[in-house]
N, C-alpha and C positions, 0 to 999 in steps of 0.2 A: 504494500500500500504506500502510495507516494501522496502527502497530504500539501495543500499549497495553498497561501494565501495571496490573491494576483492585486498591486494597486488598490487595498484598502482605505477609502477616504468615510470616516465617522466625525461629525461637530452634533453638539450639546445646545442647540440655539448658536450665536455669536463664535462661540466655544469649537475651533480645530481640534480636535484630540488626536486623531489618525489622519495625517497625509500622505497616501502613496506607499502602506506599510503591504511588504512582501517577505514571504519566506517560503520555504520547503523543507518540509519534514519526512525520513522516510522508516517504513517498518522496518524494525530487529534495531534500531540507531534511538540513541536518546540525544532527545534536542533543546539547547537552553536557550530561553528567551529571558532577555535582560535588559535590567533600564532602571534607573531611581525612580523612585516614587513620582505619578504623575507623568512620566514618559509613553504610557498609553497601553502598559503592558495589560491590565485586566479587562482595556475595553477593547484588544486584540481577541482575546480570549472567551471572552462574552460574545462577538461576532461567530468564532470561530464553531462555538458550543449551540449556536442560533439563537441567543437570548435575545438578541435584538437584530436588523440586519443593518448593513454596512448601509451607507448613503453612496457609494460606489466601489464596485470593484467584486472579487468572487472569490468564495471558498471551494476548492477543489477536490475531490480523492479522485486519484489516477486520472485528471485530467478531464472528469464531468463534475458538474456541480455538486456539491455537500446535499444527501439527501438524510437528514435527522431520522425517517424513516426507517433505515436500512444499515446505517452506521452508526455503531455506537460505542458512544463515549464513559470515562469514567471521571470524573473531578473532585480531587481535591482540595477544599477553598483553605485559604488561607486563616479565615475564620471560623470560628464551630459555626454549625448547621446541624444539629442536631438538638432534640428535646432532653434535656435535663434531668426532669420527672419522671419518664419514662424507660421502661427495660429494656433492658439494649437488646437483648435478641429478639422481641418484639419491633422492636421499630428498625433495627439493619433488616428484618425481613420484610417490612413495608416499605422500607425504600428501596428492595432490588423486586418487590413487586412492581411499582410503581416506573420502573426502569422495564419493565414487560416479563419480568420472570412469571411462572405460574409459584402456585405457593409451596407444591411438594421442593422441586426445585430451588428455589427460595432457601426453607427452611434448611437444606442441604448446602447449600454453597455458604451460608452466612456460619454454621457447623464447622465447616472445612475451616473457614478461614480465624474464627475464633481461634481452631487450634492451632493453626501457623502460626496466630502471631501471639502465643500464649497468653491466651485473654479467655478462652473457655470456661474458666473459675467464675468469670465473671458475668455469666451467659445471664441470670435473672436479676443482677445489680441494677440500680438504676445508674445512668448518666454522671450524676452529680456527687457521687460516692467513689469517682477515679479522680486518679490524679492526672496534671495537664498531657502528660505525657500518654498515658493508657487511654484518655479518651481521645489523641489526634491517633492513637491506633485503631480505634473503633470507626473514627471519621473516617478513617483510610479503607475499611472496609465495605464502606457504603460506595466507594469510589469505584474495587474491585468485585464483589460478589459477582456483578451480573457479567463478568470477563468480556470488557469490553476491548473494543479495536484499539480506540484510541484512548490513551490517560493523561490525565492533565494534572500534573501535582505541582501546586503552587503553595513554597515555603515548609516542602514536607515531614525537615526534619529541627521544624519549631518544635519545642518541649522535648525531645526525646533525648534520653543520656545516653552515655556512649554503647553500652549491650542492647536498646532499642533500637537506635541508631543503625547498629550493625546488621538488627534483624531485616529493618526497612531496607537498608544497601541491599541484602540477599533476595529479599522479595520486588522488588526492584527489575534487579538483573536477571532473574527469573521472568519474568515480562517481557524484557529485552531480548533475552534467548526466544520465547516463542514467537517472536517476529511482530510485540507488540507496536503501536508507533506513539512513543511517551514521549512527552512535552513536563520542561522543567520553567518554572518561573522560580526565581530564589536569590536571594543577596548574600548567601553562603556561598562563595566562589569556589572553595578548596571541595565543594559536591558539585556542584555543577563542570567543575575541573576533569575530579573522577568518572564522573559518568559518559559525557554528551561527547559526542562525536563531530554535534554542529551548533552555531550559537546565529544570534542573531543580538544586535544589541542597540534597543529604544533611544532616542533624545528626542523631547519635545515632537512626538508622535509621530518620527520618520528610524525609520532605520537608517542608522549613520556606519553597522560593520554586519557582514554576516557573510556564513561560509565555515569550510571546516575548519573545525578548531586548530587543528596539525598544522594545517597548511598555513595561516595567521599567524601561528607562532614562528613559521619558516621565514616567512617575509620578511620578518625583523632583522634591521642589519647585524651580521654574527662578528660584531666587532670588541665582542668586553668578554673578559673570563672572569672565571669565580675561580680562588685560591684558598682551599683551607692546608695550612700549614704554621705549624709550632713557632718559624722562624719570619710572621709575618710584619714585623716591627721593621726586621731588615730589607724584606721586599719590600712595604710602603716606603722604604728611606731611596731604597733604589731605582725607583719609578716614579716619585715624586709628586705630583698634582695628578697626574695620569690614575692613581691607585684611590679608591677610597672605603672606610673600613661599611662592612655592613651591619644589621642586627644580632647578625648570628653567628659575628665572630669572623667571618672569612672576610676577602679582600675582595674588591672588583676592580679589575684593571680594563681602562678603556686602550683600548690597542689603535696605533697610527691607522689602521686600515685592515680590515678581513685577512689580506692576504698574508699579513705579518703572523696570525694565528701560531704558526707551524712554528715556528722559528722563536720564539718567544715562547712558546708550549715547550722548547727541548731547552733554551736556557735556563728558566726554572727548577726544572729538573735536573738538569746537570749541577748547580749552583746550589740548590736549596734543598732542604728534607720536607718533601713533599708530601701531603697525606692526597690531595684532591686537586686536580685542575680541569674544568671543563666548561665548556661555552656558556655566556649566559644566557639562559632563555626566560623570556617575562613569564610569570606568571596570568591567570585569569583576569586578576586580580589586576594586574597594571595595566592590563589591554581595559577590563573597563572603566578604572579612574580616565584612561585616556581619551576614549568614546564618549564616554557617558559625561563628562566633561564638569564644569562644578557651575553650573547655571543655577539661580533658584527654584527651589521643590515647587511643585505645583501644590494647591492646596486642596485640590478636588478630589485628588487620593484615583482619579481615571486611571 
């Protein structure tokens, strides 16, 4: 399944939110859409899910129009959406009804997935008797029971500590093996990092970067190395403005030019007791301070 969204334009009255927003999402690949707050990522989303339609432009699978009928989704909001007062295996099974399951089935997949994500104990609790973390697990299930095509997890691994956390990764990548086509929205860079394959990254409701991750990182000029080494007092003395120290202790050397890599890569070595030297590659993380750029937040929360 190759999902796409072609020249998305959405306004609010007065209000631009979406100008010209595109991307391409495809099964078995998890894809990160990104952007500060207000950059238009939830009313991409909202488009995408048919909550409301676009004011121009079209949501695609495999190159016909998005039929809501026929494909389906699973979403995880950012926010609870769920009932509090109520039993959670009663109402995970009224909402993978209400997603078209029948009830035998229903009652079966909401079962299954209790047990995956060790929440079964908790099958007659009500809501508001878990903690933040056990009920985005419960929300998470309402997103999967009805095993849908496409998943939408936005800000997935709010409240979960790091053994939840871990379960979510596994359940996840599980999705991703069966060729599901999962959509990440999230300000946790170092997951969206691990997962996606392809990003796409919001400002002021245009896509300002998008394409594979890999390749974006290749682009970057490969001119600075990272230096961890014991003896790095005397390499910052030896390279002088060129060298500067980082967070975590190593060194970054911006180098005359790519091509000097090599040659500077075997002086070190020869000279110095080296533990580490190897290119540096940005992080997520600096690709989007750099995209996403430091404009003021929109206040609308679009």
């Amino acid at each position: 399944m190759i999902l796409s969204l072609e020249d998305i334009h959405k306004s609010f009255g007065p209000k631009k939110v979406l100008t010209g927003v595109g991307f391409q999402a495809q099964g078995g690949r998890a894809f990160g859409l990104l952007g500060r707050n207000g950059a238009g990522k939830t009313t991409a989303l909202r488009i995408l899910m048919g909550v409301f339609p676009p004011d121009s432009g079209r949501v695609l699978v495999d190159g016909a129009p998005i039929d809501h009928s026929r494909v389906t989704l699973g979403y995880l909001p950012e926010e609870r959406g769920l009932y509090p007062k109520k039993k959670i295996f009663e109402q995970l099974v009224y909402f993978a009804q209400l997603k078209g399951m029948d009830a035998g089935p229903a009652r079966a997949a909401v079962d299954h997935w209790l047990e995956r994500l060790d929440m079964a104990r908790y099958r007659d609790k009500r809501l508001d008797t878990l903690s933040k973390g056990n009920q985005q697990k419960i929300q998470l299930i309402t997103a999967l029971a009805h095993d849908p095509q496409i998943i939408i997890l936005d800000e997935p691994f709010s409240g979960l500590d790091p053994v939840n956390a871990m379960l979510l990764k596994d359940v996840v990548k599980e999705q991703i093996a069966r060729g599901k086509t999962v959509l990440f929205s999230s300000h946790q860079m170092s997951y969206i990092e691990e997962f996606c394959d392809s990003i796409a990254i919001l400002r002021d409701g245009r896509v300002v970067l998008e394409g594979d991750l890999r390749a974006i990182k290749r682009d970057y000029p490969r001119d600075r190395l990272v230096i961890r080494s014991e003896q790095a007092a005397a390499i910052a003395a030896r390279y002088g403005d060129a060298c500067a120290p980082l967070e975590s202790g190593e060194l970054l050397l911006q180098l005359p030019s790519p091509e000097a890599k090599g040659e500077i890569m075997r002086t070190l070595t020869e000279r110095y007791d080296i533990d580490e030297v190897r290119v540096f590659e940005p992080t997520l993380g600096d690709i989007f301070v750099q995209y996403a750029g430091d404009g003021e937040k929109e206040a609308s929360g679009l």
